[in-house]
C-alpha positions in Angstrom: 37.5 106.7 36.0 38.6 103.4 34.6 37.0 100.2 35.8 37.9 96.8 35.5 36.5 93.4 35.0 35.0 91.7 38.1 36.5 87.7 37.8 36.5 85.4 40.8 35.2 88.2 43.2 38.2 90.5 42.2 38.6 93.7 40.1 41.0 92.7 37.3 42.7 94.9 34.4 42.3 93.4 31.1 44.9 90.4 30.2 45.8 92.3 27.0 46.0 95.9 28.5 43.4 97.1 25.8 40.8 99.5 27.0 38.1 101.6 25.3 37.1 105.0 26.0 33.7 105.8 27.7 31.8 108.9 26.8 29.2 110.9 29.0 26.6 111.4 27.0 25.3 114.7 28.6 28.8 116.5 27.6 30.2 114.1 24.8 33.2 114.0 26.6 35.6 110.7 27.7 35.3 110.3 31.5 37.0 107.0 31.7 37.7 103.7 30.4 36.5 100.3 30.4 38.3 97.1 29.8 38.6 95.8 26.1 38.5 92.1 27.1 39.7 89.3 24.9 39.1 85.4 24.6 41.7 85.2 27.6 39.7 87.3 29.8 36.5 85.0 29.1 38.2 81.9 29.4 39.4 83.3 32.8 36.2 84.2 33.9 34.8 80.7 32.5 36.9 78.7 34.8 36.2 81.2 37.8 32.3 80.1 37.4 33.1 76.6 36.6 35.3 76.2 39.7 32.2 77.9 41.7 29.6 75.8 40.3 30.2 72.6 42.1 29.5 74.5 45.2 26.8 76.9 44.4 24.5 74.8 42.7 24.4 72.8 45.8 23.6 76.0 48.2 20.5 75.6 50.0 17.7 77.3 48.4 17.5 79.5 51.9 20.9 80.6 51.1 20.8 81.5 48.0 17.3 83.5 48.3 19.0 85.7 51.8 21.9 86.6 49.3 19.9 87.8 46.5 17.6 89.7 49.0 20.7 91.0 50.5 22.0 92.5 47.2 18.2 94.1 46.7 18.8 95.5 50.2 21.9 96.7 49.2 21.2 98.3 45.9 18.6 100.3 47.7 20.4 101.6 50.6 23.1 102.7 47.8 20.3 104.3 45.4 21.6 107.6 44.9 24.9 106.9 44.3 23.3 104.0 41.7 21.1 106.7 39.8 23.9 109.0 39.3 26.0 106.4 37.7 23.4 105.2 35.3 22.5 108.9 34.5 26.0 109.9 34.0 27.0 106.6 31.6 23.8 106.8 29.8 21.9 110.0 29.3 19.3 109.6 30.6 17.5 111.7 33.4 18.6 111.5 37.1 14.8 111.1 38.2 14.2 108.4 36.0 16.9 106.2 37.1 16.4 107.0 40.9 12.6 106.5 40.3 12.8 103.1 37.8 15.8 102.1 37.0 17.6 100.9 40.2 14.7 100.3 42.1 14.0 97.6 39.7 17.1 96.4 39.4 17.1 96.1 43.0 13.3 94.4 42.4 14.9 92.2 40.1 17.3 90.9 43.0 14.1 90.6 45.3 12.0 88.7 43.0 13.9 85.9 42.1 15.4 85.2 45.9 12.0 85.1 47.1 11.0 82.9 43.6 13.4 80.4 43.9 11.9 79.1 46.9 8.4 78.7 45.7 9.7 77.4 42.4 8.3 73.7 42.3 8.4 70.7 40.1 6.1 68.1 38.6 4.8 64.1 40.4 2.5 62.0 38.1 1.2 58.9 39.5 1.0 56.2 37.2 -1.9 54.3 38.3 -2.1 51.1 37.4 1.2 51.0 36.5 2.7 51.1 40.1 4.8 53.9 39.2 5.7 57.8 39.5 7.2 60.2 37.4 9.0 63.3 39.0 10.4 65.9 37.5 14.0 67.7 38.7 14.8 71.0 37.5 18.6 71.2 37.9 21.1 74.5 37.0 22.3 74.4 34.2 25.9 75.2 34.5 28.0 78.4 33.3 25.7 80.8 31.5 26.5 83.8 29.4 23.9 86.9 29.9 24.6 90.0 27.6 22.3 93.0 28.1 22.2 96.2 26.0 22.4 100.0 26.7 19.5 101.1 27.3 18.3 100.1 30.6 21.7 99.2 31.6 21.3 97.5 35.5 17.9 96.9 35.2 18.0 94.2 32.2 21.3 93.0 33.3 20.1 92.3 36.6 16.8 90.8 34.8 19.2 88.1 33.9 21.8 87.5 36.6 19.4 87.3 39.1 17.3 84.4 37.8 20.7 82.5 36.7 22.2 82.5 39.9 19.3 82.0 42.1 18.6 78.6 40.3 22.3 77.1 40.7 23.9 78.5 37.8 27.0 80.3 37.3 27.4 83.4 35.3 30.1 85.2 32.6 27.9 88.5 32.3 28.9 90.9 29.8 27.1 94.6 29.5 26.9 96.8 27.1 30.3 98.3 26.6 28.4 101.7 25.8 26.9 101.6 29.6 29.2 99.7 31.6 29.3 101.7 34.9 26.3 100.1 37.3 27.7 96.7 36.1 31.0 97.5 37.5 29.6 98.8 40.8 27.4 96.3 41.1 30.3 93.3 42.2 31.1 95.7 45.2 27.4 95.0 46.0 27.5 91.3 45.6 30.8 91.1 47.6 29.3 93.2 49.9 26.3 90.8 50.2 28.7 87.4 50.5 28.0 86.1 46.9 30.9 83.7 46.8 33.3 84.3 44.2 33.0 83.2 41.0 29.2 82.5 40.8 29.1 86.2 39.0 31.5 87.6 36.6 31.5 90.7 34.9 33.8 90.9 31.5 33.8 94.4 29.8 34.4 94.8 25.6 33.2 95.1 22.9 30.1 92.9 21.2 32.2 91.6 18.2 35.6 90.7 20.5 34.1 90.0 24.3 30.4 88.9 23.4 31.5 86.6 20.1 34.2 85.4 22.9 31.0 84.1 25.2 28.5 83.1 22.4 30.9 81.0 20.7 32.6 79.6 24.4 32.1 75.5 23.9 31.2 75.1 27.1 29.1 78.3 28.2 25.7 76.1 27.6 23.1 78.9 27.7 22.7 82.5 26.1 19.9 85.5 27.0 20.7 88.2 25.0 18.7 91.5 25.1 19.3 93.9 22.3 19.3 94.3 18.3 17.4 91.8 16.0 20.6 91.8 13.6 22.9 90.7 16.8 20.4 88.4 17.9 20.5 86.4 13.9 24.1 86.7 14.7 24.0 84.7 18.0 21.8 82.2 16.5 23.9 81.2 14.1 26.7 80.9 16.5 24.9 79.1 19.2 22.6 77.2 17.9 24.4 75.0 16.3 26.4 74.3 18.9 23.2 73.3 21.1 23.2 76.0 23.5 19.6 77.1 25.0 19.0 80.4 23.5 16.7 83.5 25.1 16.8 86.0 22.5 14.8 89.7 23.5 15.1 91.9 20.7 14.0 95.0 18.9 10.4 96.4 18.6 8.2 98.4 16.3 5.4 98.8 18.7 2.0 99.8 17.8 -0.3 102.6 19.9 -4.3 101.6 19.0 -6.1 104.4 20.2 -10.2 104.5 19.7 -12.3 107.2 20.4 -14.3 105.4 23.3 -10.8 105.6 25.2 -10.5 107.8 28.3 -9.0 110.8 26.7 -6.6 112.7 29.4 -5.5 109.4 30.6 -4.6 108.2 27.2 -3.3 111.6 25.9 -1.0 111.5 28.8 0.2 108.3 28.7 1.0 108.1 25.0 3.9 111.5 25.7 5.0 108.7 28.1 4.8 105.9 26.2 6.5 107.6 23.2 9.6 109.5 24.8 10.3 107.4 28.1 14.0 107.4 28.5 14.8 109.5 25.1 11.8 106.9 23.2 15.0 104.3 23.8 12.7 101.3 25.2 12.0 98.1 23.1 8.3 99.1 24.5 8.0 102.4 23.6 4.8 102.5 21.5 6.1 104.2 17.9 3.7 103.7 15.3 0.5 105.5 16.9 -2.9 104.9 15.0 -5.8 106.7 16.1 -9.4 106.5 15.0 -10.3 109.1 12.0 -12.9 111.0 14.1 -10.7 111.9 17.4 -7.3 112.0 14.6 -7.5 116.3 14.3 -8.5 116.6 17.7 -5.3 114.0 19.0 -2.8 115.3 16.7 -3.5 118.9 18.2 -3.1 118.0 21.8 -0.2 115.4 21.3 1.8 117.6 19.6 1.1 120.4 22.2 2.4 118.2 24.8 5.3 117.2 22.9 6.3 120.9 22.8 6.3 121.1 25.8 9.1 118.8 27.0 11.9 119.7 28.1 14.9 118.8 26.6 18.1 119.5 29.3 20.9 118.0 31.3 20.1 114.5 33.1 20.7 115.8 36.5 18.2 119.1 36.2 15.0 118.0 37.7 13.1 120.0 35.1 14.3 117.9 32.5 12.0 115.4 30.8 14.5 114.5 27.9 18.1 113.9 28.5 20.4 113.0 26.3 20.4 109.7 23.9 22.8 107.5 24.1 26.3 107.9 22.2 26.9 110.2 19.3 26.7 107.5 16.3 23.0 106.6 17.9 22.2 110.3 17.6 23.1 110.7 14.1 21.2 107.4 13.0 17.3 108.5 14.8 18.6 111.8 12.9 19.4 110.1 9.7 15.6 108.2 10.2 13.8 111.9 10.7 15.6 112.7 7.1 14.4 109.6 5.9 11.0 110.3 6.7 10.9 114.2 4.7 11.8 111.7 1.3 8.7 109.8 2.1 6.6 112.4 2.5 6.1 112.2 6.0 5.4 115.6 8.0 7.4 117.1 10.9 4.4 117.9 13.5 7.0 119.0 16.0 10.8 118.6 16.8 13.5 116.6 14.0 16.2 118.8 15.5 19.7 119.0 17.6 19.3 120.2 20.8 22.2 122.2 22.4 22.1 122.6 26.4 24.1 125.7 27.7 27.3 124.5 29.2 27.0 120.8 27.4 27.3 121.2 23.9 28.7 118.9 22.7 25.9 116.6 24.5 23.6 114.6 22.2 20.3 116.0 22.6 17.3 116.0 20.4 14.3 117.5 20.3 11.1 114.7 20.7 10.1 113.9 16.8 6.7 113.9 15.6 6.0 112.7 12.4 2.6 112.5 10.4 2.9 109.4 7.6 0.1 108.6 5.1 1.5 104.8 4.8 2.5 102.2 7.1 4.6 100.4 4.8 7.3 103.6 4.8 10.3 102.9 6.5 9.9 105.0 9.5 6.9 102.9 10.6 8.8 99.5 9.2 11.9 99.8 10.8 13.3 100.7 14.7 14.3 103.7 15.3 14.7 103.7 19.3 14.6 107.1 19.4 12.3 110.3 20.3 10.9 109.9 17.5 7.2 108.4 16.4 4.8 108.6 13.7 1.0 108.9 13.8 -1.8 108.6 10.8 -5.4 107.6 11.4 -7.3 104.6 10.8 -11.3 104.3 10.0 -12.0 100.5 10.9 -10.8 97.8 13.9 -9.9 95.3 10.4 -7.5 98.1 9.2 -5.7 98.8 12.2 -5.2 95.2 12.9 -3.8 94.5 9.3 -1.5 97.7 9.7 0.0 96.9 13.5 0.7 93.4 12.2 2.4 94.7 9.0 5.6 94.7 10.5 8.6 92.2 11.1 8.5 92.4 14.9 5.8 91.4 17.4 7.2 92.5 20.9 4.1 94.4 22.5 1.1 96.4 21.4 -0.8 98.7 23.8 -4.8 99.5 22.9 -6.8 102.1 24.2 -10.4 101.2 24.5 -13.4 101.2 26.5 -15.1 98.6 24.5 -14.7 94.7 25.7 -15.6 93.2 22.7 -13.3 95.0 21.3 -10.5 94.7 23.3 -10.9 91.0 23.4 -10.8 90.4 19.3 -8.3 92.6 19.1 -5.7 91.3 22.3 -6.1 87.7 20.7 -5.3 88.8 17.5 -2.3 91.6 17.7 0.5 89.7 16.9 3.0 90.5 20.1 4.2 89.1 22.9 2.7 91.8 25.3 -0.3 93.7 25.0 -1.7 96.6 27.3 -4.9 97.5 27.4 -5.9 101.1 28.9 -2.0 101.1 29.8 1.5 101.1 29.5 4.6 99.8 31.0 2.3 97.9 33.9 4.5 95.3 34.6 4.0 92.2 36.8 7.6 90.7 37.4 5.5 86.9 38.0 4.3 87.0 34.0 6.2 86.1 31.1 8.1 88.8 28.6 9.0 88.2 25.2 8.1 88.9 21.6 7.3 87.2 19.0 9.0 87.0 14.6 11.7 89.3 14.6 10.8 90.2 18.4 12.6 87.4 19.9 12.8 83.9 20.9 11.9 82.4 24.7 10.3 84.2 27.4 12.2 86.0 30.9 10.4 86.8 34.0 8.1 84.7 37.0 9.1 80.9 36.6 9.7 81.3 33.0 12.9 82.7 33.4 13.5 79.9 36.1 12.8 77.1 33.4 15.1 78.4 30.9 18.0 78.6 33.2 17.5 75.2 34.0 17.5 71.4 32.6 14.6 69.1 33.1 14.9 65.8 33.8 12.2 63.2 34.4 12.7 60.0 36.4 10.1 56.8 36.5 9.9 54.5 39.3 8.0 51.7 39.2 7.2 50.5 42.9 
């Protein structure tokens, strides 16, 4: 099936006629292809959203918020027909994207029409001055939004939906590895009268499509989701150019785990936490530490539970891993479980290719335990995004803070703990942008996301995400 770009609320082939094949990652075989947009396509799109802004960033808050809820409606009434899409483009098992992936993509929609009309601005009374001060948040203008692979509609909706419900215009691009819920989605917003322009979809590649958007001289505002390296990449593009910059980026996550926790609910939660979505989640909690006196005890029942995953085709209900991503992501997590034998790291469980009967050619691995004796080896330094994680023990709370800090990123941290001292020290302390105690993945769309050194820059969700897609301006009156 080939798609096309979605510009001025049409479906448009590519100006240059240059396409790119897409692979199903369940077979490894091309089932279509996407457009390989140029600078002309961009520029196309650009003046589609320029054209639309006059108008839509002076829609009634009322109407903006009923045709966001009416694309939420709209994704959910077309659910199944969603999930198979995103299981299909990316691997990744039916369940899971019928039971998260859409539904928050369709939450996405939901949150910010209904946000957008409590989203308020600032009065200060100057007394004694006989004057005010009142703030206006106004849209920006055209914004470029690039999400990654992984969780394909739900972070590209994470970011179109807050852009357009405050004013703005949008030149979206997704990941050209997962392109097919993007594509689908402009039938939806046509559907739910989004007028043409305010959203456009441009399909390509990062270094030709994406560089085309970062580097656009009047695009004024970039959130990107994806790899740290890309995300240098875009700041030294945009930043100099004085764009506003929301940068989410990779993770090396830390799993504290004391004995005082509640076992079975940790136990359970950490398989979760560690293989969600073929481990492929910024999130996903990699470098697990537990306390020296449950460590034997842990590393036999973790790895039991490993074992018993199963590894299978997206669409079989029984499966709990599908497959990853694209064939050159399969052979890097491999390259990293190599890695990890030269560092003297242990293989608890898993480290090998998985083939399905009838698929192949599919890129499937088995999920990856690995027993380090040092933090500082690569495996526990560096991302992976994989189904693959390490574990080692710790003796005191000083240790384990130096170790899950002794890393370049800082995008969340989850503790298990019943102990409130504890838990307090340690939450103010971790250096992340997230941290869950007792928990994982609990998310709150009204609170802010975002990491912190090589984690990212800005914040998304609740009202942040509101501020950064707009401009403040402050005007004084005296009376």
């Amino acid at each position: 099936m080939n798609i096309q770009n979605y510009i001025n609320g049409k479906f448009k082939n590519p100006k240059q006629d240059s396409w790119i094949d897409n692979f199903n990652p369940s077979n490894g075989e091309v089932y279509g292809q996407i457009p390989n947009s140029s600078q002309e396509d961009v520029e196309l799109a650009y003046k589609s959203a320029k054209t639309a802004f006059s108008s839509w960033s002076k829609t009634t808050l009322d109407k903006r918020s009923r045709i966001l809820i009416k694309i939420a409606d709209l994704l959910e009434e077309n659910l199944q027909r969603f999930a198979e899409a995103e299981s299909k483009d990316n691997g990744k098992p039916l369940s899971l994207a019928k039971a998260v992936d859409i539904p928050r993509a369709a939450s996405n929609f939901r949150f910010f029409g209904n946000a957008i009309t409590q989203f308020a601005s600032e009065s200060h009374e100057s007394i004694g001055q006989d004057a005010i001060n009142y703030t206006l948040r106004q849209p920006i203008g055209v914004v470029g939004c690039i999400s990654p692979w992984n969780l394909p509609l739900y972070l590209f909706t994470w970011k179109i939906a807050p852009a357009i419900a405050a004013g703005n215009c949008v030149v979206a691009k997704p990941s050209e590895v997962t392109p097919m819920t993007a594509y689908l989605l402009g039938e939806i917003c046509n559907k739910a009268g989004l007028p043409k322009g305010v959203l456009n979809i441009v399909h390509g590649l990062g270094t030709q499509t994406g560089q085309a958007i970062i580097e656009h001289k009047d695009i004024k505002a970039i959130s990107f989701t994806g790899g740290t390296s890309t995300g240098a990449h875009i700041a030294r593009v945009a930043a100099p150019m004085f764009k506003k910059l929301s940068l989410e980026l990779g993770g090396k996550n830390p799993n504290i785990i004391f004995a005082d926790c509640d076992y079975d609910d940790m136990l359970n939660t950490t398989v979760r936490s560690s293989f969600a979505n073929q481990g492929q989640i910024c999130l996903c909690g990699s470098r697990i530490f537990v306390e020296a006196s449950i460590y034997k005890k842990f590393k036999t029942d973790f790895v039991a539970k490993v074992k018993a995953l199963k590894v299978g085709h997206p669409s079989d209900k029984a499966t709990n891993i599908g497959a990853l991503v694209s064939k050159p992501h399969l052979e890097k997590v491999k390259e990293y479980i190599e890695i990890a034998k030269t560092e003297n790291g242990t293989i608890l469980c898993g480290g090998n290719k998985v083939t399905v009967k009838g698929f192949e050619n599919g890129y499937y691995l088995e999920p990856t335990v690995i027993e380090i004796a040092s933090n500082d080896c690569r495996v526990n330094q560096e991302e992976i995004f994989g189904p693959v994680v390490t574990i080692m023990p710790f003796e005191t709370e000083a240790q384990v803070l130096e170790m899950a800090n002794k890393v370049k990123y800082g995008l969340s941290a989850t503790l298990w703990t019943n102990n409130l001292k504890r838990t307090m020290m340690l939450s103010n302390n971790l250096q992340a942008g997230i941290v869950w105690v007792n928990t994982w993945m609990m998310r709150d769309l009204r609170t802010p996301f975002g990491g912190v050194k090589a984690s990212g820059v800005g914040r998304e969700g609740g009202f942040e995400a509101l501020r950064f897609f707009t401009e403040t301006k402050n005007v004084c009156i005296k009376y």
